[in-house]
N, C-alpha and C positions, 0 to 999 in steps of 0.2 A: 504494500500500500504506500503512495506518491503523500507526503505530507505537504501542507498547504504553509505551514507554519513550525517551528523546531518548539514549541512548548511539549512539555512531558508531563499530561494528566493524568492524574491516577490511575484511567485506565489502561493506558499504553506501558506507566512504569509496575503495574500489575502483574500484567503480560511479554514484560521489556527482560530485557540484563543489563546489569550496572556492573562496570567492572572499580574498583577502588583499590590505590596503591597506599598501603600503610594502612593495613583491615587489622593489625595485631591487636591495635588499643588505641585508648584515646578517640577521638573522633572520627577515624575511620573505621574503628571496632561497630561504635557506637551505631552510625549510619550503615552500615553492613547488614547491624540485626534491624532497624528500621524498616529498609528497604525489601528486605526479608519475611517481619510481618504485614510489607503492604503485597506481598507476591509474586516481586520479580526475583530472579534468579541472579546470581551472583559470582563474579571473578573476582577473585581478590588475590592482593600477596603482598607480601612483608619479607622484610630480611631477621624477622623474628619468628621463628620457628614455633615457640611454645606460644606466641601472641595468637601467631596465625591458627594453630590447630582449633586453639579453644575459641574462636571467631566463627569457626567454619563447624564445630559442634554445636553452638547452637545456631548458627543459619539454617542447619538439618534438623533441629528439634523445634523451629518452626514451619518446615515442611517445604523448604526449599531447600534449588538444586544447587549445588555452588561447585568451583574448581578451585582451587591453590596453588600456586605457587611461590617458591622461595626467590626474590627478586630483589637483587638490587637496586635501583630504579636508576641509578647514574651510570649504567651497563647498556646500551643502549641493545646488546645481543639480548640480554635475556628479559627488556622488554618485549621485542620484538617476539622472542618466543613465547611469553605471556598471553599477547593480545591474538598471536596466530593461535594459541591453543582454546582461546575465549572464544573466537571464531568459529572455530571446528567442532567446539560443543553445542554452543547456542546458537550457530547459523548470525547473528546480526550482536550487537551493541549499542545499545539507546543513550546510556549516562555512562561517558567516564570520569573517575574524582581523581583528580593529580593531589594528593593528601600528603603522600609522605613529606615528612620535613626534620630538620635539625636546626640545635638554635647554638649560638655563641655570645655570649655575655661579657665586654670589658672594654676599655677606652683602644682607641683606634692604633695606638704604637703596643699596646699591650696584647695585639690579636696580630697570630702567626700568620705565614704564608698559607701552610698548613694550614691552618683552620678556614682561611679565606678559599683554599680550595676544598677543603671539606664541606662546607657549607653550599660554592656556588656547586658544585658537583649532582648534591640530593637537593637542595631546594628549585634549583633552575634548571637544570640539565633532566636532572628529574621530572620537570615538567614538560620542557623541550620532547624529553624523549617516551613520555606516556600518550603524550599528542602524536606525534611522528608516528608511532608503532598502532595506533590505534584508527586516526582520521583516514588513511589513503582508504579502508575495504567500508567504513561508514558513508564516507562520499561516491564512493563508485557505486554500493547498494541503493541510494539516493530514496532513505527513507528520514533524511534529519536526524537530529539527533542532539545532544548537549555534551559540551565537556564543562568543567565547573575546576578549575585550579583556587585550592586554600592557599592563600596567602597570607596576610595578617595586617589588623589593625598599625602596625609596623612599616606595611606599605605603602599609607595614605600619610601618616606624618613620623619623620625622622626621629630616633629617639638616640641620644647621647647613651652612649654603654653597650647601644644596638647598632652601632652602625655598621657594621659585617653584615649581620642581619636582616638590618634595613635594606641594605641595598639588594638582597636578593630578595624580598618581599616587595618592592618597591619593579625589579625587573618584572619577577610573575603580573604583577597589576597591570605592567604596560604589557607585555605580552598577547595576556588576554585581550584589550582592548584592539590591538591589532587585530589577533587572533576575529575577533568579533565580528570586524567589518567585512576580513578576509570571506568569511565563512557565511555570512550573511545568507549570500545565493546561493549554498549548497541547502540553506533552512536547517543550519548546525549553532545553537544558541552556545555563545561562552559567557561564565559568569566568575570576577574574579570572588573570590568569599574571604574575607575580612573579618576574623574574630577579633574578638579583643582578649580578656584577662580569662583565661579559661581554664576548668581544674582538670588538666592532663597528665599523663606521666611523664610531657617533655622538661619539666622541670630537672628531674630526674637526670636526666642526660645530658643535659645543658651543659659546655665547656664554662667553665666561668676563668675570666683571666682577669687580671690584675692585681692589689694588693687584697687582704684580708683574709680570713679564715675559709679556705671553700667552703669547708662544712657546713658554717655559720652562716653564711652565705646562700648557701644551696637551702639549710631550714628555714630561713627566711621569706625566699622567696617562694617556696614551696609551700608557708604557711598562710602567706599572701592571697596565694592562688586557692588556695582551699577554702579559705575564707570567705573570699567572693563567691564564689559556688554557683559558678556558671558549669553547668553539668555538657558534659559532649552530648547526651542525649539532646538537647536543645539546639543548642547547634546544628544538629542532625537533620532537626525538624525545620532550622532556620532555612538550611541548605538545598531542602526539598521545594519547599516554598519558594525560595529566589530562583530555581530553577524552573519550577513551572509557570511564573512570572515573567520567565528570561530577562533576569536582572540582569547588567552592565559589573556593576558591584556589590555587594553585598554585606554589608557592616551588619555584625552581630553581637550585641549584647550593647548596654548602654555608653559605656566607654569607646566603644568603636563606631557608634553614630554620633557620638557628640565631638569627637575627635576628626571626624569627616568632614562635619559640616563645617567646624571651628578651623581647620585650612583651608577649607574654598572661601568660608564668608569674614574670617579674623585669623590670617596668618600667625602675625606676632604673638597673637594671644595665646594658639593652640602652640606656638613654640616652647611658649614659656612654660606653660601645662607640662610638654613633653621633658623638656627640663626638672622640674618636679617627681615628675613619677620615675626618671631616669635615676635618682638618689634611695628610690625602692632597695636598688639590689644590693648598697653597698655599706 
């Protein structure tokens, strides 16, 4: 069936497959089993083995089909084998989520080579190469379809401590936006999704550079984020909703719409804000 429009209503993502990179946990766990109890079927992978399994046990014990794989997503080979094998089971791909992501935490001479290529590696290249491995057999099927890359509130305004970070949140934003127009006439919707302070387990893994205690540091900000108690489940739900919308952007949770708007309509103001929350981690 010839789509008129790339929007993905409940009925279509019912009957659809969503493939998502980074299904182990956090919010692409989260959206996995969502999408799961709304009925579509699911590819997923992670380069977390124990994340992925127990993702893909309950995607089955709400009665859906799912496949796995162990993927590094800055591999651009075993994307491509991911999305060919998502193909070959489910015939078609309606939603894919370029999810996975890593974060680095510290002032700009205090962040490695190293971490600047770790980060652009899975946050960008990772998205580059989930799109690349996924969009040629969606467009050639020429049924529309959605991709949706997470980015982060990180990529609509600069934040001091984040700037490694930012700038690969900051590239996925513009990407999509190309991505967007490019895609338009195939009726393939992108949306970039912009959380803001979210209780994940990327805290966890967070590189943190510069002076102070990691530890102390890492509890910190870890207790920050729990406290706010923005659940990945909502997110989930934010994500589905700006996709069947065919949002542009996607800010979620209150800090990352007021954070949005406060760049486009008071720069300086949202600067200084960022400034502010930048003294969170240290």
């Amino acid at each position: 069936m010839i789509l008129s429009h790339s929007r993905l209503d409940g009925a279509r993502l019912a009957s659809g497959t969503v493939a998502i990179t980074g299904a182990g946990s956090g919010i692409g766990q989260a959206l996995a089993l969502l999408c799961a109890a709304r009925g579509a079927k699911l590819a997923l992978c992670d380069i977390n083995d124990e994340g992925l399994a127990d993702t893909a046990e309950r995607v089955r014990s709400l009665g859906s089909a799912v496949l796995t794989r162990r993927v590094d997503v800055s591999d651009e080979d075993q994307m491509a084998e991911f999305a060919h094998a998502a193909y070959a089971q489910f015939d078609s791909v309606d939603l894919v989520v370029n999810n996975a992501g890593v974060a680095v935490m510290g002032g700009f001479l205090d962040t490695t080579v190293k971490d600047w290529d770790w980060l652009w590696s899975i946050n960008v290249r990772g998205v580059v190469n989930g799109s690349q491995a996924f969009l040629p057999t969606m467009i050639e099927q020429g049924r529309g379809g959605h991709i949706a890359n997470v980015a982060s509130v990180a990529g609509l305004l600069a934040n001091p401590d984040l700037g490694a970070y930012s700038s690969t949140k900051f590239a996925v934003v513009g990407l999509s936006e190309a991505l967007r127009t490019e895609l338009k006439p195939h009726r393939i919707g992108v949306t970039a999704v912009c959380p803001g302070v979210i209780n994940t387990p990327i805290t966890r893994n967070t590189r943190l550079r510069g002076a102070g205690n990691t530890d102390q540091r890492r509890a910190k900000i870890t207790a920050i984020y729990e406290k706010r108690g923005y659940t990945p489940e909502r997110v989930a739900e934010n994500i589905l909703k700006a996709v069947h919308k065919d949002k542009a952007v996607a800010p979620i949770a209150l800090e990352a719409h007021l954070m949005y708007g406060a760049s486009r309509l008071a720069p300086s103001l949202a600067r200084w804000a960022a400034g502010r929350m930048a003294s969170v981690g240290k």
